[in-house]
N, CA and C of each residue as an Amber inpcrd file, in Angstrom:
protein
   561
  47.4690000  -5.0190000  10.5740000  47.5990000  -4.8650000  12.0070000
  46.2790000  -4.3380000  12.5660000  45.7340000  -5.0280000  13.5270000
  44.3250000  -4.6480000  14.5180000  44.6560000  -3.1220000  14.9790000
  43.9970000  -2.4000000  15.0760000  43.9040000  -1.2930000  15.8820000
  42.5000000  -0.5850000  16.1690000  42.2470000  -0.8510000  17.4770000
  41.2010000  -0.3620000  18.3090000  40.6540000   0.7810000  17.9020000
  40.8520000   1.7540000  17.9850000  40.6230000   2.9460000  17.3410000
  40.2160000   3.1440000  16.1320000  40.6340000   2.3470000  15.0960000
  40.3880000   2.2450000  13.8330000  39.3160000   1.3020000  13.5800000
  38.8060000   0.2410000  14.5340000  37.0800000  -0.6370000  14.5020000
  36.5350000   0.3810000  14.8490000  36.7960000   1.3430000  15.9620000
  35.4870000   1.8460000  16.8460000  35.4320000   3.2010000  15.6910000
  36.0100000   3.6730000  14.8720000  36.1460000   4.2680000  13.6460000
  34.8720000   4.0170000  12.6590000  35.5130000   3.2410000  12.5140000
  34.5490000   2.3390000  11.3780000  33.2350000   1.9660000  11.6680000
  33.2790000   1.4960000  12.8840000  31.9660000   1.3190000  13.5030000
  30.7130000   2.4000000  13.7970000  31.7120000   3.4710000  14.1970000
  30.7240000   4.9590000  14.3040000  30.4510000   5.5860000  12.7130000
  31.1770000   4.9010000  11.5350000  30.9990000   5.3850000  10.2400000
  29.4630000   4.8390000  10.2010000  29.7730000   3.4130000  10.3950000
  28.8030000   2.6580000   9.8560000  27.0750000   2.9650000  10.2410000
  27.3550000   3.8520000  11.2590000  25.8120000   3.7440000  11.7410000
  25.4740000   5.0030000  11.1080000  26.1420000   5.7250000   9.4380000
  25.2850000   6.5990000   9.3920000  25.1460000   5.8110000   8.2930000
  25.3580000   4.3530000   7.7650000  24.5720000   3.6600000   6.5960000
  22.6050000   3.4790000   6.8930000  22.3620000   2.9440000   5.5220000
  21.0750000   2.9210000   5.7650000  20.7930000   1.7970000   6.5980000
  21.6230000   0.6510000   6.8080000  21.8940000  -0.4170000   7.5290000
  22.8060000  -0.5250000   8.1510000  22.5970000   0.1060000   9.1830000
  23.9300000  -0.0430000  10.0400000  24.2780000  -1.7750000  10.9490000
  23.5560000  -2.1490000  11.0400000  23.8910000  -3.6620000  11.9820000
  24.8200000  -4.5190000  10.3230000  24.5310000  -4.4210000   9.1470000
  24.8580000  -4.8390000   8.2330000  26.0450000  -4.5830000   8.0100000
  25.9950000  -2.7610000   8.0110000  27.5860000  -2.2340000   8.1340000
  28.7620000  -2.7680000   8.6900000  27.8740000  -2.5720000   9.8110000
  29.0340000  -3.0140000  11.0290000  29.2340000  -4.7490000  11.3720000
  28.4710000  -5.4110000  10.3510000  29.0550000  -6.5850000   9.6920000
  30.1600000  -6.8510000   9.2260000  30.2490000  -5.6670000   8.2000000
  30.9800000  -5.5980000   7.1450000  32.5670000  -5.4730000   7.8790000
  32.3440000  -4.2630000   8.8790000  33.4040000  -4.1990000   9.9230000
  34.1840000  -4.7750000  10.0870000  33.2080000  -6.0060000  10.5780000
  33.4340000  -7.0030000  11.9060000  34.5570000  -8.1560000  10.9040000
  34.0050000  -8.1570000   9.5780000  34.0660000  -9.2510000   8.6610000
  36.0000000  -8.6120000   7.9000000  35.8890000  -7.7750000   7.9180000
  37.5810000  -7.2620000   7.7320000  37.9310000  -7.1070000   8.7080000
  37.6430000  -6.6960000   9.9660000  38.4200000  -7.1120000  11.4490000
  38.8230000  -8.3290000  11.6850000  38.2960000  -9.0430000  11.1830000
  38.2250000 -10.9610000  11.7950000  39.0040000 -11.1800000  10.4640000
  39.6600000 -11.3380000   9.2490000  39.9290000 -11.6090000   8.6810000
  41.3250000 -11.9050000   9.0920000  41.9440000 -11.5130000   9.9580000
  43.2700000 -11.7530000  10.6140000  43.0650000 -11.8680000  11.7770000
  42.2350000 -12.9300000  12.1910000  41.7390000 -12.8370000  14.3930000
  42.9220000 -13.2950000  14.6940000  44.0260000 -13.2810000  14.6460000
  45.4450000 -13.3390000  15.1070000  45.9160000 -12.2900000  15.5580000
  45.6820000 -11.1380000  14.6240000  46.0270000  -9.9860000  15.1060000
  45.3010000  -9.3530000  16.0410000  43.9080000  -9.7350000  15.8310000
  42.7650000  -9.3870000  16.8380000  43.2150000  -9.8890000  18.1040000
  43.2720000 -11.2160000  18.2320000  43.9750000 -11.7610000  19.5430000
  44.5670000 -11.7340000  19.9450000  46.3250000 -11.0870000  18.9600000
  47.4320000 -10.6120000  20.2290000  47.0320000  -8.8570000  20.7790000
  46.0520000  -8.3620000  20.2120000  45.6500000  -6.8600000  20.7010000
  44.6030000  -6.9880000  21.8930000  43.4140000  -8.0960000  21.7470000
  42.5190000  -8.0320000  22.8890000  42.4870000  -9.2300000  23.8630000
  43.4340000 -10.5620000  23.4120000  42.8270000 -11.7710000  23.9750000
  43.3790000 -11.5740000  25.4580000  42.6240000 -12.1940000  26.0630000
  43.4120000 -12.6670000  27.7740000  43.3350000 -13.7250000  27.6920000
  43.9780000 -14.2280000  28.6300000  43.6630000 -15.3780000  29.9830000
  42.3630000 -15.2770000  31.0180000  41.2390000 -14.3220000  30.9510000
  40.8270000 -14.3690000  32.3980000  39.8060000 -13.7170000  31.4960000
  38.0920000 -14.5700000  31.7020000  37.1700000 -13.9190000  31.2320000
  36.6700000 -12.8570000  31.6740000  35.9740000 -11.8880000  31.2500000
  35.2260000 -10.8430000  31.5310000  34.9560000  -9.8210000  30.6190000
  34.2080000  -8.7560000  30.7570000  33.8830000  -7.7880000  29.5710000
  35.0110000  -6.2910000  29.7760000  35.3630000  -6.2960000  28.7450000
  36.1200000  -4.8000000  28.4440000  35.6470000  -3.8670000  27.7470000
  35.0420000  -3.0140000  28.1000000  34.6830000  -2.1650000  27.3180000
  35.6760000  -1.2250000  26.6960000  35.2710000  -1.4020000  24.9210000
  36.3140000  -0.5340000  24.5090000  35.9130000   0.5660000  23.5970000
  34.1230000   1.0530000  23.8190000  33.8500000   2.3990000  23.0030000
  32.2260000   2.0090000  24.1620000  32.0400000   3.5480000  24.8160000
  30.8480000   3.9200000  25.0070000  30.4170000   5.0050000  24.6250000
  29.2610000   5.1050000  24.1260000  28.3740000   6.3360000  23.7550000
  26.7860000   6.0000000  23.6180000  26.0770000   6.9290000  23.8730000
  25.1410000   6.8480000  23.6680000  24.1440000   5.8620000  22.1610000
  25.1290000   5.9880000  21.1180000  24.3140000   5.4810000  19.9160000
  25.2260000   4.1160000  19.7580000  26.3490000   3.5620000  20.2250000
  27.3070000   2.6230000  20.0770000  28.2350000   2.4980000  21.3820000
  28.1510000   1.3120000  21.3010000  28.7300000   0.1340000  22.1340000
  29.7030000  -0.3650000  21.7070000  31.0120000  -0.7080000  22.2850000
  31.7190000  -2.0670000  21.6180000  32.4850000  -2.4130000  22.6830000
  32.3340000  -3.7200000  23.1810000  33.0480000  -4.5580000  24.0900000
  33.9350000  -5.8410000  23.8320000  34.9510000  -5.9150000  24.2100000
  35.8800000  -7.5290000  24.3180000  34.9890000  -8.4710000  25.2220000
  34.6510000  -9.4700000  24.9700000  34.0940000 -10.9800000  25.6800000
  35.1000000 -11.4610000  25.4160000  35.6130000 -11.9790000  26.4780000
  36.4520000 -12.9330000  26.6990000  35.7600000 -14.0760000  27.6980000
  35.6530000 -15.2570000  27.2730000  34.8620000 -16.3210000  27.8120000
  35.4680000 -17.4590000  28.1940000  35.6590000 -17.9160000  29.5940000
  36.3680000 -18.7180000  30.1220000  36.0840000 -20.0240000  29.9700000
  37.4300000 -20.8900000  29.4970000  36.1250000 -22.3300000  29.5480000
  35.5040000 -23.1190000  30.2300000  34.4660000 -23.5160000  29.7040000
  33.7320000 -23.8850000  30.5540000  32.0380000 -23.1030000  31.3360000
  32.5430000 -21.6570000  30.9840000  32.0340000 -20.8280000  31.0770000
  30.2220000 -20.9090000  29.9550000  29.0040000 -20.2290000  31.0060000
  27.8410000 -20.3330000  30.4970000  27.3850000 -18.9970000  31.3270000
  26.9340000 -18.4280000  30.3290000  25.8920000 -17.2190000  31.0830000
  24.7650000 -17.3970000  30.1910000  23.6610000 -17.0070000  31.6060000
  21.9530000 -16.8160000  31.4380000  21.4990000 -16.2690000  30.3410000
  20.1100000 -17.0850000  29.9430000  19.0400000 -16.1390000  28.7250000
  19.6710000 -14.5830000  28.9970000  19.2800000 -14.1210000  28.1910000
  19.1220000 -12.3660000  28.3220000  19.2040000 -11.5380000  27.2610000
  18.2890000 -10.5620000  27.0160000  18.3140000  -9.9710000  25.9820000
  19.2250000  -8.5460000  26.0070000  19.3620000  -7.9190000  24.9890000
  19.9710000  -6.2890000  24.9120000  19.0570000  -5.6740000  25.0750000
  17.9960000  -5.7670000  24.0080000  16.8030000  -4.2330000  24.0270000
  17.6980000  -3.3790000  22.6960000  18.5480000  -3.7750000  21.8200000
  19.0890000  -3.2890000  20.8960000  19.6070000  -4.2820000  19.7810000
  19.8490000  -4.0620000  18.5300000  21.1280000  -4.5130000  17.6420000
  22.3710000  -4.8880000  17.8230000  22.5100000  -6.2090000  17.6180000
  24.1190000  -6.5010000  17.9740000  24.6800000  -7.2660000  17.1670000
  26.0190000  -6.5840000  16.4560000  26.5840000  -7.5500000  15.9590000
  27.4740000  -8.1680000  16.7810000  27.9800000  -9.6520000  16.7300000
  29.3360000 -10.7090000  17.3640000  30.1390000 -10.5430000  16.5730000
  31.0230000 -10.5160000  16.5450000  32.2840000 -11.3650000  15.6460000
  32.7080000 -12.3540000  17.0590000  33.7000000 -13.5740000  16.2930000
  34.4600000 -14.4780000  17.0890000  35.8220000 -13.9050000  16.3640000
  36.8450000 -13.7750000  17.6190000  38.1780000 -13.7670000  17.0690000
  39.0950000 -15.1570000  17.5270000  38.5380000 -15.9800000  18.2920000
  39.3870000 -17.0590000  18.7800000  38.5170000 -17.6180000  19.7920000
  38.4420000 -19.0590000  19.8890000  37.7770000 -20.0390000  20.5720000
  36.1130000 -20.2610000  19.8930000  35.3440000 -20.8340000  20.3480000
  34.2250000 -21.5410000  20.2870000  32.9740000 -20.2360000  21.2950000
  31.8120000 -19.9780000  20.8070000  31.0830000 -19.0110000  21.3450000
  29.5980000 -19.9340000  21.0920000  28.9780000 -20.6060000  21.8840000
  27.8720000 -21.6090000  21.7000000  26.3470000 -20.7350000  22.2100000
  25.8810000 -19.9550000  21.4210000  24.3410000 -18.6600000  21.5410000
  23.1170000 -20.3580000  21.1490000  22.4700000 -20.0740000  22.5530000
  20.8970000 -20.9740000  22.2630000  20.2090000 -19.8060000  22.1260000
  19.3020000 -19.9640000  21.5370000  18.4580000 -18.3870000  21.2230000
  16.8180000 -18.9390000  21.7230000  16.3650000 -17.9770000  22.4050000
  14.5940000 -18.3240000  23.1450000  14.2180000 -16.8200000  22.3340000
  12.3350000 -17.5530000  22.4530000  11.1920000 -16.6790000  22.5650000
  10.6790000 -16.9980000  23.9290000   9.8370000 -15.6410000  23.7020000
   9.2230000 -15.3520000  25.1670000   8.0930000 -16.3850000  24.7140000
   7.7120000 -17.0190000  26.1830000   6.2860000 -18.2370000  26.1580000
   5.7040000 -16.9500000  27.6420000   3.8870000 -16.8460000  27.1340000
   3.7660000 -16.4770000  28.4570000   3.3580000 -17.2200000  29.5690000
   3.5490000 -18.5060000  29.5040000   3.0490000 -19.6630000  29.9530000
   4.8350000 -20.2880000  30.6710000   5.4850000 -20.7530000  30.0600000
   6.6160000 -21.0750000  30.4960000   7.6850000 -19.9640000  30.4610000
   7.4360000 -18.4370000  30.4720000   8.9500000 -17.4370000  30.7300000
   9.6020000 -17.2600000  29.0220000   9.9760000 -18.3410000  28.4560000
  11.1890000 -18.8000000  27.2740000  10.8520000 -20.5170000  26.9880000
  11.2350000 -20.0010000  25.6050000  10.9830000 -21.4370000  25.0010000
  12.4560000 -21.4790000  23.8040000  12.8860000 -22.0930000  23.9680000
  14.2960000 -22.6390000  22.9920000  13.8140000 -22.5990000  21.5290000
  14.6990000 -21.5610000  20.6960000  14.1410000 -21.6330000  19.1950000
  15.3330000 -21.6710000  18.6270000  16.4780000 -22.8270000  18.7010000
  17.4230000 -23.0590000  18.0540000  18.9590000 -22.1130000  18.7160000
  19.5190000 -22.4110000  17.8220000  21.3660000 -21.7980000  18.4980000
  22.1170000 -21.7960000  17.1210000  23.3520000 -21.3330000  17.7930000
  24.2220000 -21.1310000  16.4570000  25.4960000 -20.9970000  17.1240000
  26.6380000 -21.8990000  16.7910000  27.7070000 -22.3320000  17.1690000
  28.5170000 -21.0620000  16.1850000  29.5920000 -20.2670000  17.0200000
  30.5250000 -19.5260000  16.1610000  32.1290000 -19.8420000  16.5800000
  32.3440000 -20.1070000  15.5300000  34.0530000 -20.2350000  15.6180000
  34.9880000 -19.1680000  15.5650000  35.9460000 -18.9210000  14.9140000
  37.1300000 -17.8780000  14.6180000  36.1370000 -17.2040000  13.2010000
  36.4840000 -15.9190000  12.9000000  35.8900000 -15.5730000  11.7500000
  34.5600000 -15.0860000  11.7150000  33.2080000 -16.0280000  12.6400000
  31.9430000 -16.1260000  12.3160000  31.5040000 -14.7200000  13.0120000
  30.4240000 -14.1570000  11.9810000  29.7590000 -13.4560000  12.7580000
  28.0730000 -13.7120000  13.3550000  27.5120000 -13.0270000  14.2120000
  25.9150000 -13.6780000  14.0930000  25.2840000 -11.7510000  13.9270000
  24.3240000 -11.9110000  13.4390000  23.5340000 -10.5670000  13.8390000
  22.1100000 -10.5480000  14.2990000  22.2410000  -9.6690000  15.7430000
  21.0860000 -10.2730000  16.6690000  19.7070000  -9.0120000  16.4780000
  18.9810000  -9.3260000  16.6550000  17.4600000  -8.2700000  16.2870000
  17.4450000  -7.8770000  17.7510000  16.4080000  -6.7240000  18.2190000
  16.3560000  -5.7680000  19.3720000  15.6310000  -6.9570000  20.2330000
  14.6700000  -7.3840000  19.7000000  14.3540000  -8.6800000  20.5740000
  15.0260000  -9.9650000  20.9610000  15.9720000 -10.0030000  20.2730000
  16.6030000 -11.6570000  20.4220000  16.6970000 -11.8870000  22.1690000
  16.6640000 -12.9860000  22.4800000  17.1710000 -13.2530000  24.3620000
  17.5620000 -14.7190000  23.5520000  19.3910000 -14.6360000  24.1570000
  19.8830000 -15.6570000  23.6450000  20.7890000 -15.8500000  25.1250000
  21.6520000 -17.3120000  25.2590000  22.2320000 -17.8710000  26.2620000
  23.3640000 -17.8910000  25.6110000  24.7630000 -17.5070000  26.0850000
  26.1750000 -17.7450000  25.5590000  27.0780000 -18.4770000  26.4880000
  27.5260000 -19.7620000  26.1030000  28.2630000 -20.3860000  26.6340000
  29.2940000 -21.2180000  25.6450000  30.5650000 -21.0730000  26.4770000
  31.9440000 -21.7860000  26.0760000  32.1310000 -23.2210000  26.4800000
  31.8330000 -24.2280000  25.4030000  32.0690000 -24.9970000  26.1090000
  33.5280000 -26.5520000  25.9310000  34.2020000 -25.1990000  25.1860000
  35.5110000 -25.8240000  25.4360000  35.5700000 -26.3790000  26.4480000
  37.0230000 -27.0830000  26.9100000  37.0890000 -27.4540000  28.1740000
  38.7910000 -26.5470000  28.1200000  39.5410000 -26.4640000  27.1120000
  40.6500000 -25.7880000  27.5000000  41.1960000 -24.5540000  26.4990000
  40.5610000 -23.5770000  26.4830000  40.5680000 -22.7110000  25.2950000
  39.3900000 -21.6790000  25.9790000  39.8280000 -20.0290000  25.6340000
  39.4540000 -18.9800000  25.8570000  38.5860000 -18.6400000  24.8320000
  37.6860000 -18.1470000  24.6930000  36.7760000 -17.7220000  23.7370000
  37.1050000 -15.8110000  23.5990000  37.4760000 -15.3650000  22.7420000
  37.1850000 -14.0350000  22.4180000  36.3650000 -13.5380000  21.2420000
  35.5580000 -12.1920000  21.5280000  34.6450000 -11.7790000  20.8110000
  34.7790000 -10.9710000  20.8980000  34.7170000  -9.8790000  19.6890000
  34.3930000  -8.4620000  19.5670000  32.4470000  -7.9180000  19.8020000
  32.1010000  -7.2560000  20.2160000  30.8570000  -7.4890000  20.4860000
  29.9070000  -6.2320000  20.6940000  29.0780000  -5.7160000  18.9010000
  28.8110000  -4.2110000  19.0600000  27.4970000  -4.4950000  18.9960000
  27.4880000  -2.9590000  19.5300000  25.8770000  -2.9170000  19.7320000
  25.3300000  -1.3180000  19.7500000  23.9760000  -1.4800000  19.0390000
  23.8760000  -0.3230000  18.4880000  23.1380000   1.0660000  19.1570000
  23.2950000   0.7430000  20.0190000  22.9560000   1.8350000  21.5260000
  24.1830000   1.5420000  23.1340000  23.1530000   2.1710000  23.8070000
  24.0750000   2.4640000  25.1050000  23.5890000   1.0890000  25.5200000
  24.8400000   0.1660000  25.6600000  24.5770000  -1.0830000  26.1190000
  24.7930000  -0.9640000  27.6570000  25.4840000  -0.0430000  28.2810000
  26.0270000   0.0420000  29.6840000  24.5650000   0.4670000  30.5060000
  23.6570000   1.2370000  30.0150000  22.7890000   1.8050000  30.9800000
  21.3080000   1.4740000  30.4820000  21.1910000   0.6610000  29.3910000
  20.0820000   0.1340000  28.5110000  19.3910000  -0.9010000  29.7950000
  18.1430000  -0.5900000  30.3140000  17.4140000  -1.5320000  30.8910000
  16.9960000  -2.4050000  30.1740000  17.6930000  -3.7480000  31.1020000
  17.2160000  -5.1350000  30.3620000  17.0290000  -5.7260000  31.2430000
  16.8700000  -7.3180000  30.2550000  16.2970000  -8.9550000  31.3080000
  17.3100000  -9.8900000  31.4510000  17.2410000 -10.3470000  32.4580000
  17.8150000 -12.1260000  32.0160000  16.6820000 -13.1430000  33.0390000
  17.0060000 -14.2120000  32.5510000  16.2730000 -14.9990000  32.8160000
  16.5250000 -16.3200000  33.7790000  15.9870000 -16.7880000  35.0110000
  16.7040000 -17.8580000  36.0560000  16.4950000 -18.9200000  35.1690000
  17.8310000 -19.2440000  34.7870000  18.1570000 -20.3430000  34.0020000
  17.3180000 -21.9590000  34.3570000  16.8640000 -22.0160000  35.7680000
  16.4900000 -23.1240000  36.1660000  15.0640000 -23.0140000  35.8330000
  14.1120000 -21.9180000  35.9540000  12.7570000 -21.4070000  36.1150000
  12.5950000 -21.2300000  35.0360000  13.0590000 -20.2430000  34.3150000
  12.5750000 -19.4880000  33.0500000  12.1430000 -18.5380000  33.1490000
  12.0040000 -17.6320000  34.1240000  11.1410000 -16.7600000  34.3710000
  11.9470000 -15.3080000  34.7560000  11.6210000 -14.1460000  33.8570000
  11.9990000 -13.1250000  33.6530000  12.5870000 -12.3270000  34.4620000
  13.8920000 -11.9650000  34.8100000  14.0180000 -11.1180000  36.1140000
  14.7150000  -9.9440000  35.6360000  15.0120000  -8.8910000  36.2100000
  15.5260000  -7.4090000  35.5030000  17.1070000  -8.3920000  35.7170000
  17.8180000  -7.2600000  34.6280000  19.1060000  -7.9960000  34.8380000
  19.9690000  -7.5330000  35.6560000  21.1870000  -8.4350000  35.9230000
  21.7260000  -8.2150000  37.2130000  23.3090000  -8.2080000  37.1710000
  24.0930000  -7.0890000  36.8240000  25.0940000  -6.8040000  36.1390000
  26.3020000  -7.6560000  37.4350000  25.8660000  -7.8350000  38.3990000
  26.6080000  -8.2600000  39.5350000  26.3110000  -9.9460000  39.1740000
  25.2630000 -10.3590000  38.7310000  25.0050000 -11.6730000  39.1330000
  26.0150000 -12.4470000  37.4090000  25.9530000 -11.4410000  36.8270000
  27.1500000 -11.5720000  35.3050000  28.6470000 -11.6130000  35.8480000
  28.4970000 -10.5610000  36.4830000  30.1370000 -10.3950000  37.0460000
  30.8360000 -11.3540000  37.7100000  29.6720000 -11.9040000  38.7320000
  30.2710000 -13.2900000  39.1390000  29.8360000 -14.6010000  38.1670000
  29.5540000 -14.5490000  37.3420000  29.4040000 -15.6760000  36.8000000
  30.9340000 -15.5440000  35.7930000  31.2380000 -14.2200000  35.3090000
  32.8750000 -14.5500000  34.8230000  33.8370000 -15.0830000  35.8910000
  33.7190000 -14.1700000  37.3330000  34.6040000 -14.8730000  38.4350000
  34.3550000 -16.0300000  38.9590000  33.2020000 -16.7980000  38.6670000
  33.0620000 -18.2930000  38.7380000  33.8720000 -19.1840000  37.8090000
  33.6000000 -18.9200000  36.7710000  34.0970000 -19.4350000  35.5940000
  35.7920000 -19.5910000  35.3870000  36.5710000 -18.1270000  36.0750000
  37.9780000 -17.9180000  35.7860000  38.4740000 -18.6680000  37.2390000
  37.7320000 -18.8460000  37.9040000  38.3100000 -19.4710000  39.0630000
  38.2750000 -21.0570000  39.1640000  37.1410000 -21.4270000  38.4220000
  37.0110000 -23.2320000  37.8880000  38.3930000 -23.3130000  36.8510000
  38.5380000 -22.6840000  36.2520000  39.5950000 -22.6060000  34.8070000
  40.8500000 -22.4630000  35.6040000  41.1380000 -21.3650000  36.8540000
  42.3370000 -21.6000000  37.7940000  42.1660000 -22.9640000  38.0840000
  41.2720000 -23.3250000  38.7580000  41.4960000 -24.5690000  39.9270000
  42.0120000 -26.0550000  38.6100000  41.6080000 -25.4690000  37.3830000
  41.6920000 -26.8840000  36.7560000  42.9330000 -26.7750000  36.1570000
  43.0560000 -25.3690000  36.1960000  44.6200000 -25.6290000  34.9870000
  45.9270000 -25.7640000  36.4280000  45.6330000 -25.4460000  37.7600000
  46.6900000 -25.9470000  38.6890000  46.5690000 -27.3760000  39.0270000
  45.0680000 -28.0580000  39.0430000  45.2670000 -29.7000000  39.1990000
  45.6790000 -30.2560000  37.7320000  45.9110000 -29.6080000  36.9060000
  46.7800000 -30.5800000  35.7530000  48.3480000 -29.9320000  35.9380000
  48.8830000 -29.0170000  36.0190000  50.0470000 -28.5610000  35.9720000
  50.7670000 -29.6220000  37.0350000
């Protein structure tokens, strides 16, 4: 049986390993071993981020990703592990060009189960591109992800802008409202 308390447990163990992003692999990798149970404890209907541990040295949030759903380059400025507990999670991963903003250096498709582990530099793009299926993710990170100054990037330009926790927020309420409008024109 999943229990919240008992990842964010484990997770605060893990960062007194000598490898903690590894650790908290390890976590992630017996958490996901039943993403059934993971999913009747965190999944929704309706994308957006839940935060479910803040502190200064650790992070851990629910992604829930609507389909259809794509959000902008952008980096952390920290360590992060993913897990997937249910649906499809599609990460393009860029380097910085100082000439073009970002330049595309491959992706990595995660299913149920998969984990990825991201370096303090990574600036990656996450998009769902189911067409009828919710994406959930467990999603840690190894500092204060809530107040950590970061980037994202104008998806059309390429070009670096501070990030914009409002311009995220509506891109989940874009996303859950295309996913309304489509699941009432098929019903």
């Amino acid at each position: 049986m999943f229990d919240v308390d008992e990842l964010i447990a484990q997770c605060r163990a893990a960062l007194a390993e000598t490898e903690p992003r590894r650790a908290v692999r390890e976590v992630l990798d017996r958490t996901l071993s039943r993403p059934g149970d993971v999913a009747d404890a965190l999944g929704e209907r309706a994308g957006g981020l839940r935060l479910l541990h803040h502190a200064p040295d650790l992070t851990v949030l629910n992604v829930v990703w609507a389909p259809g759903m794509y959000l902008q380059p952008h980096d952390h400025r920290m360590w992060a592990a993913i897990g997937v507990y249910g649906g499809q999670e599609d990460n393009a991963f860029f380097r910085r060009d100082p000439d073009a903003g970002l330049t595309p250096s491959g992706g990595k498709q995660l299913q149920a189960r998969d984990i990825v582990l991201l370096g303090d530099a990574t600036i990656h793009s996450v998009a769902n591109t189911r067409d009828h299926e919710f994406t959930g993710a467990i999603h840690v990170y190894g500092g204060d992800f809530v107040n950590q100054p970061r980037s994202q990037w104008n998806p059309e330009t390429l070009r670096e802008e501070p990030y914009d926790l409002a311009a995220t927020n509506a891109a989940f309420e874009a996303a859950n409202a295309a996913w309304a409008a489509r699941d009432a024109s098929e019903s």
